[in-house]
N, C-alpha and C positions, 0 to 999 in steps of 0.2 A: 670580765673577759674570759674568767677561767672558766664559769657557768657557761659559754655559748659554745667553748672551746668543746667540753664536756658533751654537751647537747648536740652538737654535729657528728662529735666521734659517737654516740648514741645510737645514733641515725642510720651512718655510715653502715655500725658492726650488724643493728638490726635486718638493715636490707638483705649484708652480706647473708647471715643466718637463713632466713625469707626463701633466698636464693638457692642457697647449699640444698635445705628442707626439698623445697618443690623441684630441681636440677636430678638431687637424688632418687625424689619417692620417680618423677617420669621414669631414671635410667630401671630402676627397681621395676618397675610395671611392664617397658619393654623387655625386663629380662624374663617375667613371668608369663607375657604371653610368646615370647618365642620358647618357651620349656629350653634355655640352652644353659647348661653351666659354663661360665668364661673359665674356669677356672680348667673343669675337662676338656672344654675347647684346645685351650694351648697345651697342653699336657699331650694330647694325642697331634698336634702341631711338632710339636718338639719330637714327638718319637716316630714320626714321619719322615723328619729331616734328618733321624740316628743320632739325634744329643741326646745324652743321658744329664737330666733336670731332676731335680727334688720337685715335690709339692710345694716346699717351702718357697722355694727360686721361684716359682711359677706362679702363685699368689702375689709374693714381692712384685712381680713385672706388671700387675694390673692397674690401670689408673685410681689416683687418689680416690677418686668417687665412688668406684664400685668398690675398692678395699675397705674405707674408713667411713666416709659420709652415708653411704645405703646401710649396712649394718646400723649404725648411729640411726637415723632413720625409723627402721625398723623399728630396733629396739625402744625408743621412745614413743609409737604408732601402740605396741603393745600393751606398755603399760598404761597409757593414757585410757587406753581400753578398756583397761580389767576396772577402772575407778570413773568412766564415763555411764553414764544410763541409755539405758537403748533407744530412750525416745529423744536424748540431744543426738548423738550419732544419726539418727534417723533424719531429724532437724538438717543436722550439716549437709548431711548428704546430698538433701531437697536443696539445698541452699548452693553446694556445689552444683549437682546438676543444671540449678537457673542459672548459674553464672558461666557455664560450656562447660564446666570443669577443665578450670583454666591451671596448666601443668599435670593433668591427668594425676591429681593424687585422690586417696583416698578419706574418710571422715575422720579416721584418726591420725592420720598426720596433718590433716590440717589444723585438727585442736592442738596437736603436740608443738606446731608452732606458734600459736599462744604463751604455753609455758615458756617454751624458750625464748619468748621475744621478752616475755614479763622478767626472767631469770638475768636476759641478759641489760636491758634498761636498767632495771632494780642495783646488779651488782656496780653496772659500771657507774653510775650516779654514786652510791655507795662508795664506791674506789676512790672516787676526784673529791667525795665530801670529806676523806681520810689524807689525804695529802695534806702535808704542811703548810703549803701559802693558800688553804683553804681552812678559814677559821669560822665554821657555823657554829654556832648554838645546835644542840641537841634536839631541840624543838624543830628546828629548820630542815637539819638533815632527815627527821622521819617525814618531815610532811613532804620535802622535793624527792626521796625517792619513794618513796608510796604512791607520789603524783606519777612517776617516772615507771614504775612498775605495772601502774592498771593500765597507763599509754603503751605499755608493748604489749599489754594482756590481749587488748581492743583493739590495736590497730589492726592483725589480719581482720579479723571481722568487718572493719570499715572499710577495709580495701576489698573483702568480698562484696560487701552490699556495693559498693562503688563497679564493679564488674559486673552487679547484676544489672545496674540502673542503665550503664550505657548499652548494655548488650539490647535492655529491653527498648531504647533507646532508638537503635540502630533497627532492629527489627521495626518498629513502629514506625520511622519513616522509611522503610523499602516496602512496605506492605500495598500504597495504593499502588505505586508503578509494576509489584509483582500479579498483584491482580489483574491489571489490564491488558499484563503478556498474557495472563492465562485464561482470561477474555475471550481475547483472540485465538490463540491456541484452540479452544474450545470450540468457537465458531468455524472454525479454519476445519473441524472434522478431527480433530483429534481427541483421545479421552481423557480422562482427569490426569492419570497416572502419567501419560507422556509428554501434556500440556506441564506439568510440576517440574519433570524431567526438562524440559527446554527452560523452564528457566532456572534452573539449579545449573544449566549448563550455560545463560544468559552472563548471572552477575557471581561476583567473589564478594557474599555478604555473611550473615548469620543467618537470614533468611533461608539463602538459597542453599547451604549446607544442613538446616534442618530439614528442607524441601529432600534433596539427597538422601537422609538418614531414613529420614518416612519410605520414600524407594526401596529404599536396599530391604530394609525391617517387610517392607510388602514381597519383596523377591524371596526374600527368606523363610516364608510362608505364613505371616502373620496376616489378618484381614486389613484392608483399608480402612477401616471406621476404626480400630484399634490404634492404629498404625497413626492417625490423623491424630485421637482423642492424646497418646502418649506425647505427641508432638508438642500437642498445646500444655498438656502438664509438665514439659521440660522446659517451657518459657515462663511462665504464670502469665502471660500477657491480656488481659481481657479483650481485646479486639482479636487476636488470633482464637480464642475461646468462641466467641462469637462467631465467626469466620469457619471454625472446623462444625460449629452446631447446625450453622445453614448449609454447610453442604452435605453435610451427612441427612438433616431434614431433606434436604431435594431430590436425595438419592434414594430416600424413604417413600416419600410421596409423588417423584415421579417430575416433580415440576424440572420447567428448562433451566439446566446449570447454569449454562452463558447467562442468562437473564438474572438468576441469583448474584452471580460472578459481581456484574456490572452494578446490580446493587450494592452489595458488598464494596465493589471499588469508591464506590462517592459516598457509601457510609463514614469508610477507611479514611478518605482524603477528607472529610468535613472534621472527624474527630483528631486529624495531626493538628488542621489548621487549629481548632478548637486547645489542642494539647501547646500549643505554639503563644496562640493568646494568654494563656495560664500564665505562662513561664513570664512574659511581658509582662504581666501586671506584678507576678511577685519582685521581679529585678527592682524594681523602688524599695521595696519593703527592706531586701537584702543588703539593699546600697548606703542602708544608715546607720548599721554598726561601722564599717569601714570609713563613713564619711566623719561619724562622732568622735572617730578615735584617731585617725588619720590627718583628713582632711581641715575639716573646722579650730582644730588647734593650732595648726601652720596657718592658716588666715587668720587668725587673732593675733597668732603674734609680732604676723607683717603688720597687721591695722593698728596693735595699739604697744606696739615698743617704740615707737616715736613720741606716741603721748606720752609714757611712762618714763623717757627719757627728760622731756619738757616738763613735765609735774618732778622730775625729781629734784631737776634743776632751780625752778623757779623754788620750791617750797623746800628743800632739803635745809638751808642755814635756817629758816624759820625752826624745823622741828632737832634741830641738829642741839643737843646737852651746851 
């Protein structure tokens, strides 16, 4: 009981951590692209209104987050840094970007919560294996927190790839229906850039905000084939790779968009349906760990603790001293 008890408070502190991390590095990031210090902010607040405040008082009055957590933060983004290599950071970073960069943090505070998940699993397993009405063997306690320490090492990382899988998910089934707005759009006399624009303004997806981001990056004076290829390398998705290759091809060679478009759309809709049939076939596959462990041992023991009860009966004074 004490081991589950342990394992939920684990859980519990980890998320908290998780939380703090990515809550902090967002407020950190807002603070750096508005260039404002909170700190001068209120300082020249105060001496507007004719109080006379210390630095000190006026630091004090800032919330937890931007006093204690964003420093901490930092600080740990840092050093993870000085002892990270430029091609994992580089790694993450791709890896954030596929996943929306979800909390707008950077590559090294996203490693930094690694250590701290691993520090904080590791210690507190450790903690409840040192209590009194926990009597392990020394053998036990290195192998549960070691187990307990690569599980907070790994888990962001599981929960990044897990943010990329639906994100790419979620894009791969809006793709045929955005197509065929932009189908239309196109036929209807419109050009590529405004047909994207109508439906970035249609749906509230992943699609349609990277439809958006491509817009703005083109308003902002980058080219459209640029603008499109960036697009695709911040999903990894292979049908949007495909999709940004034919249009760029049509705009090359001249052929009619709407007619790519349309092919494109029943490419898009045969490969969901295709991606759909997948997943069907492997759900058997997956459904026999949980059935072998779960399931078939509770029907055995309804089916044969009646017998086992009758065979103990009948034979037990036979074999009974």
């Amino acid at each position: 009981m004490s081991t589950i008890v342990g394992i939920i408070i684990a859980v519990v502190i980890l998320g908290g951590a998780i939380l703090l991390v990515v809550v902090g590095s967002r407020y950190s990031r807002e603070n750096q692209q508005n260039e404002v210090d909170p700190v001068m902010t209120r300082l020249a607040e105060a001496t507007q209104r004719g109080e006379t405040v210390s630095l000190e008082d006026v630091e004090l009055q800032q919330p937890f987050m931007e006093r204690v957590v964003i420093p901490i933060v930092k600080k740990i983004g840092e050093i993870s840094t000085r002892f990270t290599p430029q091609r994992q950071l580089q790694e993450t970073t791709l890896k954030l970007e596929l996943a929306g960069n979800p909390g707008h943090i950077d590559a090294a505070t996203f490693l930094a919560t690694r250590f701290v998940g691993a520090a904080i699993f590791g210690g507190l397993l450790l903690l409840i294996s040192s209590l009194p009405s926990v009597n392990w063997p020394f053998g036990r306690v290195v192998l549960v927190v070691g187990i307990f320490t690569a599980l907070g090492f790994y888990f962001p990382q599981l929960w990044l790839q897990s943010r990329i899988n639906s994100r790419q998910t979620e894009v791969r089934k809006a793709m045929p229906d955005a197509l065929d707005l932009l189908t239309i759009c196109v036929e209807a006399g419109l050009g590529f850039d405004a047909a994207m624009s109508k439906v970035s303004e249609k749906w509230e997806n992943e699609l349609s905000i990277m439809f958006g981001r491509c817009i703005r990056e083109v308003q902002l004076g980058k080219t459209q084939r640029e603008a499109l290829r960036d697009m695709a390398d911040r999903l990894g998705l292979p049908e949007l790779t495909s999709f940004v290759a034919a249009v760029i091809q049509s705009q090359i060679l001249g052929v009619s968009l709407a007619k790519v478009l349309r092919i494109q759309s029943d490419q898009m809709r045969m490969k969901r349906r295709q991606y759909a049939e997948e997943l069907a076939h492997k759900a058997p596959v997956k459904m026999i760990i949980p059935m072998a462990l779960l399931t078939f041992p509770s029907i055995m023991i309804i089916l044969m603790a009646p017998a086992g009860f009758q065979i103990s009966k009948a034979f037990g004074p036979l074999l009974a001293p």
